[in-house]
C-alpha positions in Angstrom: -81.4 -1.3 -111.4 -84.1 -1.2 -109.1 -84.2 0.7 -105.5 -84.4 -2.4 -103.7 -81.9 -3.8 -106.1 -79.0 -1.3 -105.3 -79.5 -1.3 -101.8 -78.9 -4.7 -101.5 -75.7 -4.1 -102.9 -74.5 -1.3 -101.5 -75.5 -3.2 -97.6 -73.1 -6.2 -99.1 -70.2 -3.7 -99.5 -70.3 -2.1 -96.6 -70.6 -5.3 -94.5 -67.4 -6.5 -96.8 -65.0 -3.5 -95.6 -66.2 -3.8 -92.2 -64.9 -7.1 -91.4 -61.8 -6.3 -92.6 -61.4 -2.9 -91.3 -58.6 -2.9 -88.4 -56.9 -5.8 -90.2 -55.0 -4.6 -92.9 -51.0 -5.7 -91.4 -49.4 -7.3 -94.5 -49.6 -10.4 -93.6 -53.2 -10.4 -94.1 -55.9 -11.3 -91.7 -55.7 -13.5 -88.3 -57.7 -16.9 -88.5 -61.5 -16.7 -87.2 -61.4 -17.2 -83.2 -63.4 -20.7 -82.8 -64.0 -19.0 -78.9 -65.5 -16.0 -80.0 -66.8 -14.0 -77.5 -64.4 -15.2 -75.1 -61.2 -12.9 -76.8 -59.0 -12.7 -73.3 -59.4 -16.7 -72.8 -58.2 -16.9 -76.2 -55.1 -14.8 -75.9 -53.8 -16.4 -73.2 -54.0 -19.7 -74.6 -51.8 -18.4 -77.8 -48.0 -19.4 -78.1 -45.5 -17.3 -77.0 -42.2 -16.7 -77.3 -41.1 -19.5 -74.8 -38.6 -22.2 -76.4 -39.9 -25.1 -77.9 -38.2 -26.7 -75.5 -40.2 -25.2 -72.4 -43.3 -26.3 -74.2 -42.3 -29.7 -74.5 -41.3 -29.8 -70.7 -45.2 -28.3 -70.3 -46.6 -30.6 -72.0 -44.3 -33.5 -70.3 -45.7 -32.6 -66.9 -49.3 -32.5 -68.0 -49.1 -35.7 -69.2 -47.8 -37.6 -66.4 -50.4 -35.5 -64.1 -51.9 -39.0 -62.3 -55.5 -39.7 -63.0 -56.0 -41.3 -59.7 -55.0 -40.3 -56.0 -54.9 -44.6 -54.7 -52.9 -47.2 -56.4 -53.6 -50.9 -55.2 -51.0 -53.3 -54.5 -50.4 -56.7 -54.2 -47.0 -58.1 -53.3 -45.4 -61.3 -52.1 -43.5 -61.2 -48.8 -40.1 -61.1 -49.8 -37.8 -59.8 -52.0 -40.7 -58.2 -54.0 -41.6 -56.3 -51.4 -38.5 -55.3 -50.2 -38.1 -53.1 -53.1 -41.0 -51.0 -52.5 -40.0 -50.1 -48.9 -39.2 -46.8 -49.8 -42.3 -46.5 -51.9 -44.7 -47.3 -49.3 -43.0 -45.2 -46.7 -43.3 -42.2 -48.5 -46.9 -43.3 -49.6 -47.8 -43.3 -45.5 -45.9 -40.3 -44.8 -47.6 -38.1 -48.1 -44.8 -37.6 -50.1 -46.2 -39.2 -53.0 -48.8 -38.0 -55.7 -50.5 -41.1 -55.1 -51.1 -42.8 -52.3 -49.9 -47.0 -52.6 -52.3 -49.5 -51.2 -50.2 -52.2 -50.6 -51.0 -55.4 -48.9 -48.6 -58.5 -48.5 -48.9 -61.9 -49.1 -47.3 -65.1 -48.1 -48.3 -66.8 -51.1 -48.9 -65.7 -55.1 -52.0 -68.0 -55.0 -53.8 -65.3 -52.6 -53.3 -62.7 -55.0 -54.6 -64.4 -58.2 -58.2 -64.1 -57.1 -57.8 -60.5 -56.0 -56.2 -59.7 -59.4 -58.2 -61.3 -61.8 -61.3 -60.1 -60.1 -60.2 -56.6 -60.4 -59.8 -55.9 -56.4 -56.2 -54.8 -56.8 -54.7 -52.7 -59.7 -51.0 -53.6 -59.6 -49.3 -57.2 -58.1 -45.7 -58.7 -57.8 -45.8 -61.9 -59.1 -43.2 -64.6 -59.8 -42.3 -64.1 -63.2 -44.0 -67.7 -64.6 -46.9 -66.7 -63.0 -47.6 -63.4 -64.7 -47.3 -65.3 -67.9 -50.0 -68.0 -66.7 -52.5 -64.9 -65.6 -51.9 -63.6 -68.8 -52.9 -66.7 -70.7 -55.7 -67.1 -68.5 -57.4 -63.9 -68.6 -57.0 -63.7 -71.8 -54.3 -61.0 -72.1 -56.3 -58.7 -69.4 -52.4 -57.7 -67.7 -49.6 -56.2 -68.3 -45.9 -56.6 -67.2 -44.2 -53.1 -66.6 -41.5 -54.3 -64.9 -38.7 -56.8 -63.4 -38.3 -56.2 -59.4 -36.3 -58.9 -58.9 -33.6 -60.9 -60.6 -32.4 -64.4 -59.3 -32.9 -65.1 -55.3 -32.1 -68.6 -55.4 -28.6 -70.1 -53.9 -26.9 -73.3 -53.1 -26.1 -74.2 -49.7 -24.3 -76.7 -48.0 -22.6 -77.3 -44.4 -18.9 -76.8 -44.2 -18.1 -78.4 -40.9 -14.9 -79.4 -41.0 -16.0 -83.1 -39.3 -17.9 -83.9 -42.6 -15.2 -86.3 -44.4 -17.5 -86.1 -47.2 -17.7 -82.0 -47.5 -13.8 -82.3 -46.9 -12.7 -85.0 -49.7 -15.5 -83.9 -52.2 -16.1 -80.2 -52.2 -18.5 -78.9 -54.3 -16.8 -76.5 -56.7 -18.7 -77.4 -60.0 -22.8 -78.1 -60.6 -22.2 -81.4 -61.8 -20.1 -82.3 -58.3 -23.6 -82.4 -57.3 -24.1 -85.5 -59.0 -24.7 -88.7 -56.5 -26.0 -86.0 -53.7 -29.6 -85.4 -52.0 -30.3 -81.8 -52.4 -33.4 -80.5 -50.1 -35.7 -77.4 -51.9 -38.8 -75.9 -51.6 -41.0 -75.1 -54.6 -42.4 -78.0 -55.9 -44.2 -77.4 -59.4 -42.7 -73.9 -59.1 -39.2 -71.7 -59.9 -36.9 -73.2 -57.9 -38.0 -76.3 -59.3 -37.4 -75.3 -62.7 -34.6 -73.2 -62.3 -32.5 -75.7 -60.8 -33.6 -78.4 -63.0 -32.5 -76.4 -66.5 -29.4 -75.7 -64.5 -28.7 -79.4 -63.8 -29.4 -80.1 -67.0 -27.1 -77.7 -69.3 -24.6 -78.7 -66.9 -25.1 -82.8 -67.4 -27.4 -83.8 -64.8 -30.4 -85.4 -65.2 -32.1 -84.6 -62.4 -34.5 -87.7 -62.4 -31.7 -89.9 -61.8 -28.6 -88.3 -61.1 -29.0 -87.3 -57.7 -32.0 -87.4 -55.7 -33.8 -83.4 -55.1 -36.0 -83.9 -51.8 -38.8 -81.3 -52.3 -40.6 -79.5 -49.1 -43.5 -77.2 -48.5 -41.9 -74.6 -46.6 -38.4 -73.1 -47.1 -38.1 -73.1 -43.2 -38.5 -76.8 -43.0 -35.5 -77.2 -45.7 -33.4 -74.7 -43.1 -34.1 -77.1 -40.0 -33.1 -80.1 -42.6 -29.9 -78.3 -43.0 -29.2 -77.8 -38.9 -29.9 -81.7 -38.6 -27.0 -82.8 -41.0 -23.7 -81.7 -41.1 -23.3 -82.7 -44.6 -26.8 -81.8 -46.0 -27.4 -79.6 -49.2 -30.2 -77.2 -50.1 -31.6 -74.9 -52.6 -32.8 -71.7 -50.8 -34.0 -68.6 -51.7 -33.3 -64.9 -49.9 -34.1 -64.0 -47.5 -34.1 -67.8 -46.2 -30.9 -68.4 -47.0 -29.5 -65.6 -44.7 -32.5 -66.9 -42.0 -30.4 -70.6 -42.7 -26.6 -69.2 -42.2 -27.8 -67.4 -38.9 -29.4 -70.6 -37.6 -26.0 -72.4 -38.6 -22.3 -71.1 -38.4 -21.1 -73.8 -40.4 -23.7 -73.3 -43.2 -21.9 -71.3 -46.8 -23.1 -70.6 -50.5 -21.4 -72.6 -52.7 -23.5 -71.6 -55.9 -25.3 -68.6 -57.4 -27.8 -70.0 -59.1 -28.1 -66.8 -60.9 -24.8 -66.7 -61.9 -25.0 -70.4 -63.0 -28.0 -69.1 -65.4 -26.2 -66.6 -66.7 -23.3 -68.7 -67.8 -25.7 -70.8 -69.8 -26.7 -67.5 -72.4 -26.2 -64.9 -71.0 -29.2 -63.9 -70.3 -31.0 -62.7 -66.8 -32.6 -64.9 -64.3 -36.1 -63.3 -63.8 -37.7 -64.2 -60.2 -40.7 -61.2 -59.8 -42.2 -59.2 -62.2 -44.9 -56.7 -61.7 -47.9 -56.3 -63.9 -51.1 -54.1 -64.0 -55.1 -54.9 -64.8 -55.3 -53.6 -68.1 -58.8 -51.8 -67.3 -56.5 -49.5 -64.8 -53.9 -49.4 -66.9 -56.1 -48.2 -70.1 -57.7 -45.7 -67.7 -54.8 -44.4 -65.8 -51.3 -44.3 -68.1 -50.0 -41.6 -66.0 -50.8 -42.8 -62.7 -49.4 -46.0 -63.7 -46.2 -44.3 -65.0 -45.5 -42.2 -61.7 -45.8 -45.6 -59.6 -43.2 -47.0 -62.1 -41.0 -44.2 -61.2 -41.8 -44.2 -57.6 -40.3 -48.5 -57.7 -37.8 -48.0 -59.6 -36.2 -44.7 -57.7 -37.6 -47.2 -54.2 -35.3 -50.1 -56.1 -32.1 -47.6 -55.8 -32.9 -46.7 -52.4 -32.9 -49.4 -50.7 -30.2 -51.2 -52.9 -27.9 -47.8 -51.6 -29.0 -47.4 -48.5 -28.8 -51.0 -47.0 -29.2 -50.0 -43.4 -32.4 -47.6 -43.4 -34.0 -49.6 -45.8 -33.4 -52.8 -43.4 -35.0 -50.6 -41.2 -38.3 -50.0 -43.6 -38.2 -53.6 -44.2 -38.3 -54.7 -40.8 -40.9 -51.9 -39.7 -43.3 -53.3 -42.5 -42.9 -57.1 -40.9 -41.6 -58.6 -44.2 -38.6 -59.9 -42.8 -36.3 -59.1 -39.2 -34.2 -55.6 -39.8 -30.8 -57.6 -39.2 -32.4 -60.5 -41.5 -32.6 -57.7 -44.3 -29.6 -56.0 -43.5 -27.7 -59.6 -44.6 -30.3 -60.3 -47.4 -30.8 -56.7 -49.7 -26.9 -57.3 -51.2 -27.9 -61.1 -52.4 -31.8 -60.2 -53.4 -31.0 -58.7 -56.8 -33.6 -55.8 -56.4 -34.4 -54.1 -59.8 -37.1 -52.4 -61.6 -36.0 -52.9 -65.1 -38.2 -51.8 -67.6 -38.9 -51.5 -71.8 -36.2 -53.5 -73.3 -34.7 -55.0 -70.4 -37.9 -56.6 -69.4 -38.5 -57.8 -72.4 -35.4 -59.8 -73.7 -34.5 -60.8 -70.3 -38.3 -61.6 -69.6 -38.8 -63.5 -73.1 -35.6 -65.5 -73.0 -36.6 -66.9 -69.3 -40.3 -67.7 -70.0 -38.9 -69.3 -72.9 -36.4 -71.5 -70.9 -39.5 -72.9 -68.7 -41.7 -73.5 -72.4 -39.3 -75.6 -74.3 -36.9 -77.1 -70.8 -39.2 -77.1 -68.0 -43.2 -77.5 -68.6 -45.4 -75.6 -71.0 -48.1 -75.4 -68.2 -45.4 -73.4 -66.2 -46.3 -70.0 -68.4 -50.1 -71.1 -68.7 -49.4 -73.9 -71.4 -48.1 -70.4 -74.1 -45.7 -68.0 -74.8 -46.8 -64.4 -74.2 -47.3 -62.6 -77.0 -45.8 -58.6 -77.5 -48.7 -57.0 -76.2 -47.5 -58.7 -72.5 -44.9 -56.2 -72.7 -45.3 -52.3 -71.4 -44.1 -50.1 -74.2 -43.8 -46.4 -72.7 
């Protein structure tokens, strides 16, 4: 072997036994460190001893760190609204991790634009409604969640001079039959709500008594101070607006309840979705404002009178309107499986009873639905 030869190999060896010099446990060597020069970084970033439990709760609140500091929110003056009292007060005061940009609408058809064009991020919408925007933006939203369940109720006078309330009270739906009934909603829920109704309980509502329909719910409210025998579809808060206008005024039917008989299923009235461009950028902040309704949802269902208070300073309806309303507004945030069978089984009702052009002429398809 030549000089140069053996020297080669003898360099080979030595560089051999001095990588694993200092490494001789029995386990045999540690991995390479990918961060090599950087040894301290490295240490600290290696697992403890901590339970896998405590990692998991690490891990959890990394997650759900939001992504954004502003949330922007659309919402219908109402019920909807209502919900997020809580929400939006803490938002205002700081005591969120995000801060809720919410502005408030007196109709839905103000906030399509504003959604569609990407100006807002999140929006209550009437239930039908989300369902059209997500035909017609080609499934661009998302619904997260349910905010409100059925607002609608039967009125009618109960003046004890009205020989007609008195010799044919209305007990059953189909004792409706023969009457004129005064709504709002034209082309809308409360038109198709009723009309299923009416019709699983034997009404045709074309010709079995006569529904006179008018743009605003507080035209339908005078209608019902002008007659002492009139009868109206209303929903909260107008109904409780109605009964202070008029002692003599009661509810003789929950149309909610009336659903419910039919299959058991929920009366949907608001659902809220998200853009799906903020929502694909921004699960966590969109999580946290989930959990920021839904714990604004128990508030205000628990603490009637402060939230009344939020409701009133927030101009979405008179504090002592509220206080009445929040018991018969059926404020929610259901999410995952309760929005979707309750949500599927209503949009369905309007498809094959009402109109297909009332959820944007088809049925959503799975991907409508928020899956955590």
């Amino acid at each position: 072997m030549s000089l140069k030869r053996f020297l080669a190999v003898v360099l080979a060896l030595t560089l051999v036994l001095a990588a694993f010099s200092g490494c001789g446990s029995e386990s045999g060597p540690e991995p390479e460190n990918p961060d090599a020069g950087n040894n301290a970084a490295a240490n600290a970033a290696e697992p403890d001893d901590s339970s896998d439990e405590e990692n998991a709760a690490l891990e959890e609140n990394v997650e759900t760190v939001p992504e954004t500091d502003t949330v922007k929110i659309a919402s219908l003056k109402g019920p909807t609204t209502m919900g997020m009292v809580k929400l939006m007060d803490d938002s205002d005061n700081g005591n969120t991790s995000v801060k809720y940009d919410v502005q408030i609408f007196g109709t839905a058809d103000e906030i399509v634009g504003l959604l569609v064009n990407g100006d807002i991020d999140v929006a209550n919408v009437p239930a039908n409604l989300a369902s059209v925007l997500y035909n017609k933006t080609e499934g661009g939203i998302t619904a997260v969640g349910i905010n409100t369940l059925g607002v609608l109720y039967v009125l009618a006078a109960s003046d004890p001079a009205s020989a007609e309330n008195a010799e044919e009270p209305l007990k059953e739906i189909s004792d409706l039959r023969g009457k004129t009934v005064y709504s709002t909603g034209k082309g809308t829920t409360p038109e198709y709500v009723f009309n299923y109704i009416l019709r699983e309980n034997g009404l045709d509502p074309e010709k079995d008594l006569t529904v006179e329909y008018l743009s605003e719910a507080t035209e339908v409210a005078a209608k019902m101070s002008e007659s002492a025998d009139a009868i109206a579809v209303l929903p909260q808060p107008y109904v409780t607006v109605a009964m202070n206008q008029n002692e003599n005024l009661r509810i003789v039917f929950d149309l909610t309840e009336e659903w419910n008989k039919i299959d058991g299923t929920q009366l949907v009235t608001g659902v809220t979705v998200v853009r799906n461009e903020f929502l694909e950028a921004n699960p966590n902040a969109v999580k946290t404002f989930m959990n920021d309704f839904a714990a604004s949802a128990e508030y205000v269902n628990s603490n009637v009178d402060e939230a009344a208070a939020l409701v009133g300073k927030y101009d979405i309806v008179a504090e002592g309107v509220a206080k009445k309303a929040i018991p018969y507004c059926n404020i929610v945030f259901l999410t995952g499986e309760d929005l979707e069978t309750n949500l599927k089984a209503y949009l369905s009702v309007l498809y094959n009873g009402a109109d297909p052009a009332s959820v944007g002429g088809a049925l959503p398809d799975d991907g409508f639905y928020y899956n955590f």
